[in-house]
Structure formats: C-alpha cells, structure tokens
C-alpha positions as a Markdown table, in Angstrom:
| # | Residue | x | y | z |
|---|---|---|---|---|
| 1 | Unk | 32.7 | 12.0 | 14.6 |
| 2 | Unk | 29.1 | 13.4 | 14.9 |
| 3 | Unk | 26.5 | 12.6 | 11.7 |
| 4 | Unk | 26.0 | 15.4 | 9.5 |
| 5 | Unk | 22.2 | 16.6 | 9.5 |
| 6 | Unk | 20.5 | 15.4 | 6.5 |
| 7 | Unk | 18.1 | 16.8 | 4.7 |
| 8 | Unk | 15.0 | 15.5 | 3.3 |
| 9 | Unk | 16.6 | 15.2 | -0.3 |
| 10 | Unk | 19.6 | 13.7 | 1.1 |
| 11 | Unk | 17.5 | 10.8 | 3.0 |
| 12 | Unk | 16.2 | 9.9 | -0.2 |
| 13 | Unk | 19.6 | 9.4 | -1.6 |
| 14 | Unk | 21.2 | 8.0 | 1.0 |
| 15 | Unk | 18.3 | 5.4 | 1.8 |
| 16 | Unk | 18.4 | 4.8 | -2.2 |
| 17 | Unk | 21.9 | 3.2 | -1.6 |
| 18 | Unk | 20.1 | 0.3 | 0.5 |
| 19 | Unk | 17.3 | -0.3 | -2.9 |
| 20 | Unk | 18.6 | -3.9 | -4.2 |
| 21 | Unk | 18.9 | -4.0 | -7.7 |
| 22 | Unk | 16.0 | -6.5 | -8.1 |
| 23 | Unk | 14.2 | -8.9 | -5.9 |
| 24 | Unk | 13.9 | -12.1 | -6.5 |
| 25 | Unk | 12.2 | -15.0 | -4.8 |
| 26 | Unk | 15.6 | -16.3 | -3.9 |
| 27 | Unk | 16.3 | -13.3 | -2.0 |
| 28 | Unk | 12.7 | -12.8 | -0.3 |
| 29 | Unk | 14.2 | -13.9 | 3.2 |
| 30 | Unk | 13.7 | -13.3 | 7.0 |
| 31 | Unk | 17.2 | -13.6 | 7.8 |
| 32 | Unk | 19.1 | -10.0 | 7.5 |
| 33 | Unk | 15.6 | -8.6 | 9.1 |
| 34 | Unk | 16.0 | -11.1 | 12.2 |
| 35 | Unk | 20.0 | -10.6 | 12.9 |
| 36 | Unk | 19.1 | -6.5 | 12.2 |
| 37 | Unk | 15.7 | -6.4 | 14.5 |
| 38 | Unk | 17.5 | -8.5 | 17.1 |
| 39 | Unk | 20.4 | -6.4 | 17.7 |
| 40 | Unk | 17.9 | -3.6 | 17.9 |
| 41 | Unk | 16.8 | -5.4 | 21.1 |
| 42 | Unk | 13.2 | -6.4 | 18.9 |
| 43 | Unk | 11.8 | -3.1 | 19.2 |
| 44 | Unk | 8.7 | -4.7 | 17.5 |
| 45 | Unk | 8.0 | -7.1 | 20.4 |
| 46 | Unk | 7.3 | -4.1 | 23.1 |
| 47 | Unk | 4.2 | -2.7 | 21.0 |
| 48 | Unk | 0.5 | -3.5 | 20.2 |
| 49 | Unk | 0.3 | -4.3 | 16.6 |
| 50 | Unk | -2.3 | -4.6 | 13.7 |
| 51 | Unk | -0.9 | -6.6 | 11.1 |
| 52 | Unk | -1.9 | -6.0 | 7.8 |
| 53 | Unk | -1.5 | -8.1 | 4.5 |
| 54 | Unk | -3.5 | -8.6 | 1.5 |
| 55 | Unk | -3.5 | -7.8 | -2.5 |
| 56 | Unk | -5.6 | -5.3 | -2.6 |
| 57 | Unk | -6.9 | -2.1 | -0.2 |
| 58 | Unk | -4.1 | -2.9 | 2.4 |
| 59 | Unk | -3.2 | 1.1 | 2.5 |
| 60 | Unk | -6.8 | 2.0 | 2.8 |
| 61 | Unk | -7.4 | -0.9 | 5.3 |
| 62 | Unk | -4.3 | 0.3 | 7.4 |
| 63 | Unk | -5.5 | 3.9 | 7.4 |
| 64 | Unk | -9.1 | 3.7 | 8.1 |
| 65 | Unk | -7.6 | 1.3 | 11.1 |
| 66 | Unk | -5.4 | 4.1 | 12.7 |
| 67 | Unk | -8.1 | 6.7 | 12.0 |
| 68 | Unk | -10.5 | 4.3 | 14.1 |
| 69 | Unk | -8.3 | 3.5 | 16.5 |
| 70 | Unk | -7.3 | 7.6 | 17.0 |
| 71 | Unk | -10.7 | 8.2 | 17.0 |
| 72 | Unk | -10.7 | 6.3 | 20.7 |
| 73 | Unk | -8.1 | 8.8 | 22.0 |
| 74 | Unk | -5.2 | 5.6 | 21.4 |
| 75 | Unk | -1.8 | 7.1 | 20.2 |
| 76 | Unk | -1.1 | 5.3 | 17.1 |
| 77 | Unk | 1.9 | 4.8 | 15.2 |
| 78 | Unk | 1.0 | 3.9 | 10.8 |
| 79 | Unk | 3.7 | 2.6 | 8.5 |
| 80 | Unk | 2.7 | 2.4 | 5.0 |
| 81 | Unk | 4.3 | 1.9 | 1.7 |
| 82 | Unk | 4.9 | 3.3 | -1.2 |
| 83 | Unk | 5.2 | 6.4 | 0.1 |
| 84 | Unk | 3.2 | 9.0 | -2.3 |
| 85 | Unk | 4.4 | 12.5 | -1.1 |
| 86 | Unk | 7.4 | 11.9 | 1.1 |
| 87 | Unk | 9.2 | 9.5 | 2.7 |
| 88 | Unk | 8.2 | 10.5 | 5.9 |
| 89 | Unk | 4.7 | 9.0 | 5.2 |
| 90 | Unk | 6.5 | 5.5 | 5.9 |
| 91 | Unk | 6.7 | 6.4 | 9.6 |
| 92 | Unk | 3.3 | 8.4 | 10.8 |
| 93 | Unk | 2.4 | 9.0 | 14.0 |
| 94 | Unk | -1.0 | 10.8 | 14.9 |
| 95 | Unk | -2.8 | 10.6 | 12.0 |
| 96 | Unk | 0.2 | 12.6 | 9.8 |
| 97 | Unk | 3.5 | 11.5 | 8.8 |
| 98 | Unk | 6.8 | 12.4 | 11.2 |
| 99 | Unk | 7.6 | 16.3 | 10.7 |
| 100 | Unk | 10.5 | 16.4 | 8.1 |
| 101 | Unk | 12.8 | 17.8 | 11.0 |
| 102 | Unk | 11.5 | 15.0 | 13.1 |
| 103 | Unk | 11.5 | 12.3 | 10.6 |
| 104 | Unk | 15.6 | 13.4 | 9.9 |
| 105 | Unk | 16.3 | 13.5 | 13.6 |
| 106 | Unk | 15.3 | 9.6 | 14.3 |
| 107 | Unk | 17.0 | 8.5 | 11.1 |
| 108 | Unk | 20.5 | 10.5 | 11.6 |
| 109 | Unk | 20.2 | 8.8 | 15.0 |
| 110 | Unk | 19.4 | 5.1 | 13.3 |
| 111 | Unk | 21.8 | 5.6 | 10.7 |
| 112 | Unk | 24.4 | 6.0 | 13.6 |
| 113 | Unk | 23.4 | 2.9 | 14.9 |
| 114 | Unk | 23.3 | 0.4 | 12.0 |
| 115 | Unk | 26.2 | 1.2 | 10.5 |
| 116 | Unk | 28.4 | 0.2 | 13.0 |
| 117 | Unk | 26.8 | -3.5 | 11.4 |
| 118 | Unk | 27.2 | -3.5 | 7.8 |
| 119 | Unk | 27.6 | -7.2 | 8.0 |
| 120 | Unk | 24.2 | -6.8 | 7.7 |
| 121 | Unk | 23.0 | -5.1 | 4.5 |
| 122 | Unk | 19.5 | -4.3 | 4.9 |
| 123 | Unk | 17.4 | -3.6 | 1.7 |
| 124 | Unk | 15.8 | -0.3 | 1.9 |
| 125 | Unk | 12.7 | -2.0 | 2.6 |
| 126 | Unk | 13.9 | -3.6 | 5.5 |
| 127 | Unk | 15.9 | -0.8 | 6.9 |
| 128 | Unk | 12.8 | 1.7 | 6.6 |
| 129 | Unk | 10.5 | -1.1 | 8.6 |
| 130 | Unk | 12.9 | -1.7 | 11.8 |
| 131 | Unk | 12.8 | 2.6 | 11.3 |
| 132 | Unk | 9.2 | 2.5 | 11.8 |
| 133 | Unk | 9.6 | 0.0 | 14.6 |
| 134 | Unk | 12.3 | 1.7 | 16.4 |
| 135 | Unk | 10.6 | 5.2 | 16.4 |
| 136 | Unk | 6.9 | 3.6 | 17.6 |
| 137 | Unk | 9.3 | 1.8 | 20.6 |
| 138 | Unk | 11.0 | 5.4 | 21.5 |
| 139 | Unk | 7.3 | 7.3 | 21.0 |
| 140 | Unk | 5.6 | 4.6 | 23.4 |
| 141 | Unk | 2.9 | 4.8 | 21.1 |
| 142 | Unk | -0.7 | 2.7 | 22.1 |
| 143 | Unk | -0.6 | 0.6 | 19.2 |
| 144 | Unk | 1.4 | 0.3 | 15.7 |
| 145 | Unk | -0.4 | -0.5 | 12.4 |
| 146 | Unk | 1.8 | -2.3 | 10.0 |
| 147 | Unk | 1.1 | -3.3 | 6.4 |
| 148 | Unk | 3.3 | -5.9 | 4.6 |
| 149 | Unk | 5.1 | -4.5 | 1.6 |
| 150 | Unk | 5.0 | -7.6 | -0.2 |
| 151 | Unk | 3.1 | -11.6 | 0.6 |
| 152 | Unk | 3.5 | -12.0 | 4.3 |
| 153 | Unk | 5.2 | -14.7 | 5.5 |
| 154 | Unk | 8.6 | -13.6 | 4.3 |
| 155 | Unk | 7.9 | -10.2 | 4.2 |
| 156 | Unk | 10.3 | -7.9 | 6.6 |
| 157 | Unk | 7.1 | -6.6 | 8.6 |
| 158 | Unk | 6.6 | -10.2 | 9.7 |
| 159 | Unk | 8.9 | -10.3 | 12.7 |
| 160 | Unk | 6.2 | -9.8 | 15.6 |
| 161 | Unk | 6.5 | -12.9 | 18.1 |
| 162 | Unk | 3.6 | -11.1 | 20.4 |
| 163 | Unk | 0.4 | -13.6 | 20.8 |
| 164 | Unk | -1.8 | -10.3 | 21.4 |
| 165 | Unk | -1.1 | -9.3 | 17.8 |
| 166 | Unk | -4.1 | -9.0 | 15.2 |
| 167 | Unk | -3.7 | -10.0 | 11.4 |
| 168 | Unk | -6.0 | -8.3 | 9.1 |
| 169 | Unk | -5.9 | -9.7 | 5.8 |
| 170 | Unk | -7.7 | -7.8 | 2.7 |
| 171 | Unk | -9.0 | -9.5 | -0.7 |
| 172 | Unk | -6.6 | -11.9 | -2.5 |
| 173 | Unk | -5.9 | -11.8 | -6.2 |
| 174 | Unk | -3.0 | -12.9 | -8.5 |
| 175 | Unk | 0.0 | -10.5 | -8.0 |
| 176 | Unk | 4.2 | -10.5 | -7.4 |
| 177 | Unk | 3.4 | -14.2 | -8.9 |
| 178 | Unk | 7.0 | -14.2 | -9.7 |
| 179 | Unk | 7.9 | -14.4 | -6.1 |
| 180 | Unk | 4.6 | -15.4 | -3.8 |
| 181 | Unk | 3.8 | -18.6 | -6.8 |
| 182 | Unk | 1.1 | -18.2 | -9.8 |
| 183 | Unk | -1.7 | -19.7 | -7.8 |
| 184 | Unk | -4.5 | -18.3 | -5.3 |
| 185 | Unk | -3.8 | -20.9 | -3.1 |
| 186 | Unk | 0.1 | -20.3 | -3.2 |
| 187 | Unk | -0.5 | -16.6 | -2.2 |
| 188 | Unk | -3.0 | -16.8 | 0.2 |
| 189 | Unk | -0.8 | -18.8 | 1.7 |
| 190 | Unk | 2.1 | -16.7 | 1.4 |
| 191 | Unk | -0.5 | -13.6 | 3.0 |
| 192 | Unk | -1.9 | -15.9 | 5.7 |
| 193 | Unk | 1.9 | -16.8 | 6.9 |
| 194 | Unk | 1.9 | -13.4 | 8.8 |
| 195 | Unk | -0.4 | -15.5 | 11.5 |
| 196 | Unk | 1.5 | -16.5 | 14.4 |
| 197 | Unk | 0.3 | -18.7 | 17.6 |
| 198 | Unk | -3.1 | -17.9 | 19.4 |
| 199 | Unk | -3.7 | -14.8 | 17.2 |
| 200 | Unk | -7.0 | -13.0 | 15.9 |
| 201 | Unk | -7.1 | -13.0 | 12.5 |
| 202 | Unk | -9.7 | -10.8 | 10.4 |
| 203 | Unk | -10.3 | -11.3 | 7.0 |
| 204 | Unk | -12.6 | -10.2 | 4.1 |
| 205 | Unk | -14.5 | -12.0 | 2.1 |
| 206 | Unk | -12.1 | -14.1 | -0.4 |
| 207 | Unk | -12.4 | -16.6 | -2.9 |
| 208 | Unk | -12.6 | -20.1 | -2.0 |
| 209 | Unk | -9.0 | -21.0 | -2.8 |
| 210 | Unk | -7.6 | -17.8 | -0.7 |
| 211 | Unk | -10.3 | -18.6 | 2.1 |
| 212 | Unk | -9.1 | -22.3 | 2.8 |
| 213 | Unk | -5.7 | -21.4 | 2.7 |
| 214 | Unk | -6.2 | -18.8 | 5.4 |
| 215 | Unk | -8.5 | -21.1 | 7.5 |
| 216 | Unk | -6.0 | -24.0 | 7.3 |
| 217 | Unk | -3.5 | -21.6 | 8.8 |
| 218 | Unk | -5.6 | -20.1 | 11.4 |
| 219 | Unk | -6.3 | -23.9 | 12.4 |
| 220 | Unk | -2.7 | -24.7 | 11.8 |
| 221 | Unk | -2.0 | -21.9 | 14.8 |
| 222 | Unk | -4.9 | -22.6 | 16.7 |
| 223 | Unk | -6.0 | -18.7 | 16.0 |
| 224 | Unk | -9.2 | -17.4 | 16.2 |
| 225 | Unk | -10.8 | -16.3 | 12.6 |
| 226 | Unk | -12.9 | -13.1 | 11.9 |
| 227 | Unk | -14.9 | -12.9 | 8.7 |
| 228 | Unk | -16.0 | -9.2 | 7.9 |
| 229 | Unk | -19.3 | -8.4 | 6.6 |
| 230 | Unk | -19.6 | -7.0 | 3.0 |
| 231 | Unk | -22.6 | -5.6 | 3.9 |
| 232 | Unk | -22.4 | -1.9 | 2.5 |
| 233 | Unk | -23.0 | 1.0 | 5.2 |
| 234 | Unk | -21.5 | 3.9 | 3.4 |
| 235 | Unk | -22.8 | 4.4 | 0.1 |
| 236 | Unk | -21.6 | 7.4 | -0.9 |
| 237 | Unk | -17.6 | 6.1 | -0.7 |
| 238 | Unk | -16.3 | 3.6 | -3.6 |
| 239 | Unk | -17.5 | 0.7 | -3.6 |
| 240 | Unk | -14.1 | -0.9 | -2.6 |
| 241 | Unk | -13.3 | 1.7 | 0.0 |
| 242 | Unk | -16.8 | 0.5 | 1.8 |
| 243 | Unk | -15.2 | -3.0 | 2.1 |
| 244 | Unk | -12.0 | -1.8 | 3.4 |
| 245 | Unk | -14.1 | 0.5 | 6.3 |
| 246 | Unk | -15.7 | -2.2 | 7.4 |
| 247 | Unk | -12.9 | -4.8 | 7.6 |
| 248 | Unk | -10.9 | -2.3 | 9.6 |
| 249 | Unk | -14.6 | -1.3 | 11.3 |
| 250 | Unk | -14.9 | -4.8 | 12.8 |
| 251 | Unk | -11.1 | -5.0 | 13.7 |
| 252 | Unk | -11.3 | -2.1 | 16.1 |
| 253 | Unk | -14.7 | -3.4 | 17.3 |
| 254 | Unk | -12.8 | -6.2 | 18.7 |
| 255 | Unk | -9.5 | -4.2 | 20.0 |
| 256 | Unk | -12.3 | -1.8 | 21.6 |
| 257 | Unk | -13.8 | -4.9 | 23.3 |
| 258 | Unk | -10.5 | -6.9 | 24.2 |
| 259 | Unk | -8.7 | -3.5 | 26.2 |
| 260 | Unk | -11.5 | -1.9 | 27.2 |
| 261 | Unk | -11.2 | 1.9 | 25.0 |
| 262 | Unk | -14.4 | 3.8 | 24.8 |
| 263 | Unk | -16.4 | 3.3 | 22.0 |
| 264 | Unk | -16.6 | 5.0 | 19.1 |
| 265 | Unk | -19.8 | 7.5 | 18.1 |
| 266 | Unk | -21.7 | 7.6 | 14.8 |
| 267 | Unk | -19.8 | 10.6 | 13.9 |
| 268 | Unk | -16.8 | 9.6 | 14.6 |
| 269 | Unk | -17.2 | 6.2 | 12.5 |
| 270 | Unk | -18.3 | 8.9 | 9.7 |
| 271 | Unk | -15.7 | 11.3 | 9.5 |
| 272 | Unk | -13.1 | 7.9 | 10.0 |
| 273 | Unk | -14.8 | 6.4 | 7.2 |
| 274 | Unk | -13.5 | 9.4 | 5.0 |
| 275 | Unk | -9.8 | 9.5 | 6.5 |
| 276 | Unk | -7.9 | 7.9 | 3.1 |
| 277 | Unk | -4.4 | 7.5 | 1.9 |
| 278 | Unk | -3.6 | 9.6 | -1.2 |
| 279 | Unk | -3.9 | 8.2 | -4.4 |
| 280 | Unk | -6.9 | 6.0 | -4.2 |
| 281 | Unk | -9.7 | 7.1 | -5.9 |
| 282 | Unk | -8.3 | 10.4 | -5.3 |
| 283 | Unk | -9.7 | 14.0 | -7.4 |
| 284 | Unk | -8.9 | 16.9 | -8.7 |
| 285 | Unk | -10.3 | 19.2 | -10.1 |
| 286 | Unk | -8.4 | 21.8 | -12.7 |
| 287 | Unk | -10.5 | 23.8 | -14.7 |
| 288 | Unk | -13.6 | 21.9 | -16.4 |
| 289 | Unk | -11.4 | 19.1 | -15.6 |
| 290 | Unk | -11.5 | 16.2 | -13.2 |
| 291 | Unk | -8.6 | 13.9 | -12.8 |
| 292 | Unk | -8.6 | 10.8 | -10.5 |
| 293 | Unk | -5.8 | 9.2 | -8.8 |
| 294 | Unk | -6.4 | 5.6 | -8.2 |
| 295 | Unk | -2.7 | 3.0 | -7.7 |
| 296 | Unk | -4.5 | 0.2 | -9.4 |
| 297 | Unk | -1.9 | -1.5 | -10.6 |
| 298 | Unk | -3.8 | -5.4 | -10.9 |
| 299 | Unk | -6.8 | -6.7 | -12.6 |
| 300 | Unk | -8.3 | -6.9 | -9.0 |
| 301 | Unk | -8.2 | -3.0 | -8.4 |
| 302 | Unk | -8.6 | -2.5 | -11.9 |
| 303 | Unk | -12.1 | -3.7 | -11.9 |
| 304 | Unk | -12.8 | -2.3 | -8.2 |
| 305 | Unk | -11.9 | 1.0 | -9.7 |
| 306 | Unk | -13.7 | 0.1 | -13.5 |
| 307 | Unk | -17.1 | -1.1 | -10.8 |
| 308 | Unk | -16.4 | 2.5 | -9.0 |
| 309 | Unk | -16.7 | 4.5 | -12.1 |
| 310 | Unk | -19.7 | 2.6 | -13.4 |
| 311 | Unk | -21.7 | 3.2 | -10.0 |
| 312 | Unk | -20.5 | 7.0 | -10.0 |
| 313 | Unk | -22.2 | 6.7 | -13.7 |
| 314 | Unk | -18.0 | 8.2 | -15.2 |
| 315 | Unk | -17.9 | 7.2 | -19.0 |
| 316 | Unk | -15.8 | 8.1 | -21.4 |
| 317 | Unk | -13.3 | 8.7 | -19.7 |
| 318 | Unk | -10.0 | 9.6 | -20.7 |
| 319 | Unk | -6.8 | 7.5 | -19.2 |
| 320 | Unk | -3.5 | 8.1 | -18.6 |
| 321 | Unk | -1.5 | 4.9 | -17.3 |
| 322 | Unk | 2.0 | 3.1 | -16.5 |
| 323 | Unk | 2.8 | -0.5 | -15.4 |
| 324 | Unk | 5.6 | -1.7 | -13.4 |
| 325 | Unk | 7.4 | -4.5 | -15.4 |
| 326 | Unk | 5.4 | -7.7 | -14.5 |
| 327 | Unk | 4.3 | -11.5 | -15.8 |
| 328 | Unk | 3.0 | -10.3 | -19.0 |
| 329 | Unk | 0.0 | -12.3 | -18.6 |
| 330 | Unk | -0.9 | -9.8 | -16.1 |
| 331 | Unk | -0.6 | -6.9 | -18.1 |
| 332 | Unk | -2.5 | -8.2 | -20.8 |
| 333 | Unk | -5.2 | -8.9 | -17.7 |
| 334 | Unk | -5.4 | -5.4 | -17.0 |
| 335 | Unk | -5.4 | -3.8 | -20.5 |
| 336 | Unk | -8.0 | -5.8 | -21.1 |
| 337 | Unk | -10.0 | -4.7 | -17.9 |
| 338 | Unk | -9.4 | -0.8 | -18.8 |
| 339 | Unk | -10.6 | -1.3 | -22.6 |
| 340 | Unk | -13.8 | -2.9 | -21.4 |
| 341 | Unk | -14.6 | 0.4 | -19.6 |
| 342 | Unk | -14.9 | 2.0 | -23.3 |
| 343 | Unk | -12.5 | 4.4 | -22.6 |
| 344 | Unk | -12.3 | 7.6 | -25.1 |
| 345 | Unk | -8.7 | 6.8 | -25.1 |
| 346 | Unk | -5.3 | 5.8 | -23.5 |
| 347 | Unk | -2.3 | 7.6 | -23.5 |
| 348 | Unk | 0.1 | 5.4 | -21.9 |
| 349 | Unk | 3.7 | 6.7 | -20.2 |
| 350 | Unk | 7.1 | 5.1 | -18.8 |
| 351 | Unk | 9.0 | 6.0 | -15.8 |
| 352 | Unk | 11.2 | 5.0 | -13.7 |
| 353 | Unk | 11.0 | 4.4 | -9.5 |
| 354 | Unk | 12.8 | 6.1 | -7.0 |
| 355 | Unk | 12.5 | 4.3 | -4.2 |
| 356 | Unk | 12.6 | 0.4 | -2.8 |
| 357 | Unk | 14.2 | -1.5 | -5.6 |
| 358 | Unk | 16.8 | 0.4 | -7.3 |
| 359 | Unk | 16.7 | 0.5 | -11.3 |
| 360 | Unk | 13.0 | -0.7 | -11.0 |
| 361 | Unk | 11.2 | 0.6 | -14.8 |
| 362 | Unk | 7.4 | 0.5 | -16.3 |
| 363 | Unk | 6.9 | -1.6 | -18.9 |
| 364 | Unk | 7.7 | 0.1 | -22.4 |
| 365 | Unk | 4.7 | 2.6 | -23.6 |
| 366 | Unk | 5.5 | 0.7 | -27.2 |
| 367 | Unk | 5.0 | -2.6 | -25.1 |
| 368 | Unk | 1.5 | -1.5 | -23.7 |
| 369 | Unk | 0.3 | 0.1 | -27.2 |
| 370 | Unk | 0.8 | -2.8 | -29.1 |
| 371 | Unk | -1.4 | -4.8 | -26.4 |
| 372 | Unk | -4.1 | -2.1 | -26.7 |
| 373 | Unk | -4.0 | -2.6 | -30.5 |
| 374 | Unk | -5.0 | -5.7 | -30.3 |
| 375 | Unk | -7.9 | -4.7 | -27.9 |
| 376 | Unk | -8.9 | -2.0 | -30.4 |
| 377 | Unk | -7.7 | 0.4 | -28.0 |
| 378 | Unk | -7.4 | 4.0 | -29.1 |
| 379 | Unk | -3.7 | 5.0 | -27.5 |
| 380 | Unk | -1.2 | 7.4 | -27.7 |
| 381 | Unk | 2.1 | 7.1 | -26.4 |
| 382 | Unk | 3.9 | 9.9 | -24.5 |
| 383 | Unk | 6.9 | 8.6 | -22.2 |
| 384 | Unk | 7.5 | 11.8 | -20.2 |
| 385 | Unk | 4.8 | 11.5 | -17.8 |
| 386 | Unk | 4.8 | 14.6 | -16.5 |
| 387 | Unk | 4.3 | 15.7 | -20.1 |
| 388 | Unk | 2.2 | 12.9 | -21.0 |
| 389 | Unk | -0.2 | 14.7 | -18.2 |
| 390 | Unk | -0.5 | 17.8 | -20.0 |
| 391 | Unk | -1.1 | 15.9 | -23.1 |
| 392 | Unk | -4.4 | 14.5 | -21.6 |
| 393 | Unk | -5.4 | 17.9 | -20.0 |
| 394 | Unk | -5.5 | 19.6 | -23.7 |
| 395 | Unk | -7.8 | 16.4 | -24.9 |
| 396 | Unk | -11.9 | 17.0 | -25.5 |
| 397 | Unk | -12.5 | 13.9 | -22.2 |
| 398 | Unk | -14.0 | 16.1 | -19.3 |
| 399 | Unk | -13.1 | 13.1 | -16.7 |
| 400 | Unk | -9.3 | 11.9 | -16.9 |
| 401 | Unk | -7.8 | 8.4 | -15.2 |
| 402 | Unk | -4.4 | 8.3 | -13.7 |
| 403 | Unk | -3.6 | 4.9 | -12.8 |
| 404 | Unk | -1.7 | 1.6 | -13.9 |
| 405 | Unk | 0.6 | 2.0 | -10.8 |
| 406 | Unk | 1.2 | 3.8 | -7.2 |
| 407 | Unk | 4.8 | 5.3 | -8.5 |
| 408 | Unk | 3.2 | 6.5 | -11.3 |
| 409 | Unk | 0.4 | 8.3 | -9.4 |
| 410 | Unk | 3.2 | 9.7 | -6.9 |
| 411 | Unk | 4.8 | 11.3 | -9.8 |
| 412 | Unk | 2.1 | 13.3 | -10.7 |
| 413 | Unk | 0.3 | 14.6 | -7.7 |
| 414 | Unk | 3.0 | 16.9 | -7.0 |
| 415 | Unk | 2.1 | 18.3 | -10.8 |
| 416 | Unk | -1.5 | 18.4 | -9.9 |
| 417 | Unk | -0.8 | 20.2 | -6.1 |
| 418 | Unk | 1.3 | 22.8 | -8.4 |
| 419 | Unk | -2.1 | 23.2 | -10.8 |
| 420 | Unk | -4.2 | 23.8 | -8.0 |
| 421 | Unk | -1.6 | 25.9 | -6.2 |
C-alpha cells in the first residue's frame, strides 16, 4: 500500500519516534549506521565530501565552506545539525534547505525503504544522516559538506571510506565529556578519529593537547595536515566567525587547487564571508531593542561570544539563557564566564528539546539561579521561555543575550520573526 504524504508537522513526529531516550557512551556506536548505510548501497561513498568536526564553530565552518565552494559554480549538498527553523535545514542543497514539498517527497520515499528493515533501529540522528547522504547520491551533487553531530570517530557521519575526502576540524574544548572522556587529549582524539587513510586534514589552531592528538592521527594515517592561519582578514565579523572563514577559506583554496574550479574573486570571498547559519551571533532589532542570538552552550563559545561583545564595546547587557543538562562542572564553567561579562542581569528559563534525543531537558532555572547566587549574579527565573522573552523585552537593558543553548535559541526566533513580522 502507497505511503501517505506527510506533512512537515507530521515528519517531525514521525522522525521523533527514532529520538532514543538518552545517549550514552555505551550506545555511541558505528554498527546500526554501517548495516543501514550498507544496505543503502553506501550512498556516501559515490560523493566528494568535506568532513567537518570540532567543539566549537563547526555550523559556521560548514556553511562558510558550502558558500565558498558555491561561490565556484560547484553544486553542493550541506547537512547540519540542530536544525534552527526546520528540519529541512538538515538536508540543504544550493545554499537553502530542501523545499518543504521536496524535503517530504525524498523522505516518504526513504521511509518506504527503511522500514522494510526495522531490525535495524536507527536513532533519529542516524536516520536523518544516511537521508542527507541518500538525497546528495540521487541529486549528483559536486560535493557534500558534512558536520559531525557529536566527537567523530563514532559519530554516524563518520562512515566515508573515500581517500579523496577532506577533514576539517575546528577548536577543541571540553564538551559531551560524558561520552567523548573528560580530557583534551581524549576528545581530540575522539574529533581526529573522522581521519581515514591518505586524507587532507585541516585544522585550526588548538591547544597543545588537542594539537598532538590530531598530529598523531594524521601520522598514524599517513595524512597530510593543514594548519589555518588566525591571522584576522575581516574585521568587521566576530571575532570567532573570522577564524571559522579562514579555516573554511584555506580548505577550498586547496579543493580549488586539487580539481581544478575557477578561483574565487575578492567579492565573492566577501559576500561568502557573511553567508552564516542562524543563531550565531545573530540580531534583531525590536523597537529600541537589540537582541542577539548566539548557541553558545560551552565555556569555549561562551568566552568567544563574551570576547565578541567586548570588541563590539556591548555592556550591560541583559541575558536570557538555558542549558542542556550537563557535567555540572561545566555549567558552573559557563555561569561563571557570563557573570564576568557584568551582566545587568540574568533571567534564566527551562525547556524541553524536540528533536534528536527524545525526553532531552535544560537544567532546572532553580538549578542555574542558585549557581549565579553564588557568583553574585543578579537572576530571575522565568521557565516559560517564550514568556521569559517578553519578560526581558519590558527590562531598562537596551542590548539583550539569548544564549546558553542552540534549542533554546531555535525556540525563540520564531517569536522574534513574529515581532518583526
């Protein structure tokens, strides 16, 4: 019997069925991904892939890369996650995600197909990336740009047995230590296991721990290692965004150079240079005030964004911000961060996720206050965040913060488009 067409709503729903309950480091595994990619005849194996893994500015990284790479007249396939506006952003193609009608098309079709397997069980992760690989196979697309959801070596991305692919790897910091280990040097080394055999390998600058773990893998694969420059060339972006340009800058540089596509113009490295994802160090402006979007959800992007607002000469800010449950240690690490940047005050909000790990919650506001009190941080607690929003807007602060965590920020810019609407 035929499918029934879905809808964008019902997607969601339906995909939310594959969300695990929780993941664990016991079930962070190659094995369902392998058995499901393989009796999708590897899909992933007939394309040109960028590889991208990292802590922080992998979304950025992977965007500025497909813009680049556009830019050369390449047609490139993007799959990101989380998704901020729709689901369909986890499978773009042309520098926008899939049409919704086109999106539900290729996944009424895969649907079809992997359910005649439910020996299988892919997580919702898992099933979305062999998507994204499946639909780049059947739109022959030039090349497909790929960031890791979560570490690398185990990650479900990291199924790509090509010698031709490239890994890109963006600044390592402490993060998911419940599953990639509490060290620098055990997740670097969970990041760096996306290199296979004979591949380049680009990488920013990192801290010594991260850097010899990558090195002893490129060595370990007989690769061929890239460092970027952190030399600054557009100083008008944030300061972490310039990082991320010219990561993904040097990384096309070299796919220009190894198959021979035309070179890219000033103006077209300029108007790539400004082609972000949403929610990163996103504005909006409502009235006399200015909200920004930023996902920084670790001490790492904390203080990128914390750097940001200092060079951009933002004080006394007002911030609005959610965690997703983590190591507490860490959360402690970032309240700490945001009360350093004197902020006028915090109103801190829960929430629940809707997508990837089913049942997945923000810390407690109560948790987070108690924290700030301790950092003689000036908070409020509102758990409705979309109320918690409005909250902020009626404060004196001119400048307001949303950040603490991606899911967070993908709640609320819906509220803001309906503002500005």
């Amino acid at each position: 019997m035929p499918q029934k067409q879905l809808t964008i709503n019902d997607a969601e729903t339906r995909l939310l069925s594959y969300s695990p309950i929780k993941m664990t480091g016991e079930s962070y595994k190659l094995d369902r991904m392998r058995e499901l990619m393989r009796r999708l005849n590897n899909p992933q194996n007939n394309l040109k892939i960028i590889h991208v893994a990292g802590t922080s500015g992998k979304t950025s990284t992977s965007y500025y890369i497909r813009s680049l790479l556009e830019a050369t007249g390449a047609k490139v396939g993007l799959t990101a996650s989380p998704h901020i506006v729709s689901i369909t952003e986890r499978i773009q193609i042309g520098g926008k995600p899939l049409a919704d009608d086109i999106f539900l098309e290729y996944l009424n079709r895969f649907l079809g197909i992997i359910e005649a397997w439910p020996e299988i069980e892919p997580t919702y992760f898992e099933l979305l990336v062999a998507l994204a690989y499946w639909v780049f196979r059947e739109e022959s697309v030039d090349y497909a740009v790929v960031e890791v959801g979560l570490g690398g070596m185990l990650d479900a991305t990291n199924v790509i047995s090509r010698d031709d692919k490239i890994c890109v790897i963006t600044p390592i910091g402490l993060d998911h230590t419940n599953i990639l280990g509490d060290s620098i040097s055990a997740i670097a080394a969970q990041k760096a296991g996306i290199i296979g055999p004979h591949q380049a390998v680009f990488s920013a600058p990192q801290l010594e721990l991260a850097a010899n773990a990558i090195r002893k893998r490129v060595e370990l694969q007989t690769g061929e290692l890239h460092i970027t420059s952190d030399k600054i060339q557009h100083t008008d972006l944030p300061s972490f965004q310039q990082l991320n340009f010219m990561l993904a800058r040097s990384v096309v540089e070299y796919v220009i150079t190894r198959d021979g596509l035309e070179k890219l113009t000033d103006i077209q490295l300029q108007k790539s240079a400004y082609d972000t994802p949403p929610g990163r160090f996103e504005k909006f402006q409502i009235g006399s005030k200015v909200i920004i979007l930023d996902g920084a959800h670790n001490p790492q992007k904390l203080a990128a964004l914390i750097d940001t607002l200092q060079q951009k000469e933002i004080t006394g800010a007002a911030w609005l911000t959610g965690f997703i449950e983590a190591p507490e240690q860490k959360i402690e690490d970032c309240l700490a961060i945001i009360a350093s940047s004197q902020p006028a005050y915090c109103t801190f909000t829960q929430f629940s996720v809707g997508q990837d790990i089913k049942g997945r919650k923000s810390v407690a506001a109560a948790d987070l206050q108690r924290e700030a009190a301790r950092l003689k941080l000036q908070s409020d607690i509102i758990t409705n965040p979309e109320q918690a929003l409005a909250h902020v807007l009626n404060k004196p602060a001119t400048t307001i913060i949303v950040t603490g965590s991606l899911y967070l920020v993908s709640l609320l810019r819906p509220v803001l488009l309906r503002h500005l609407g």
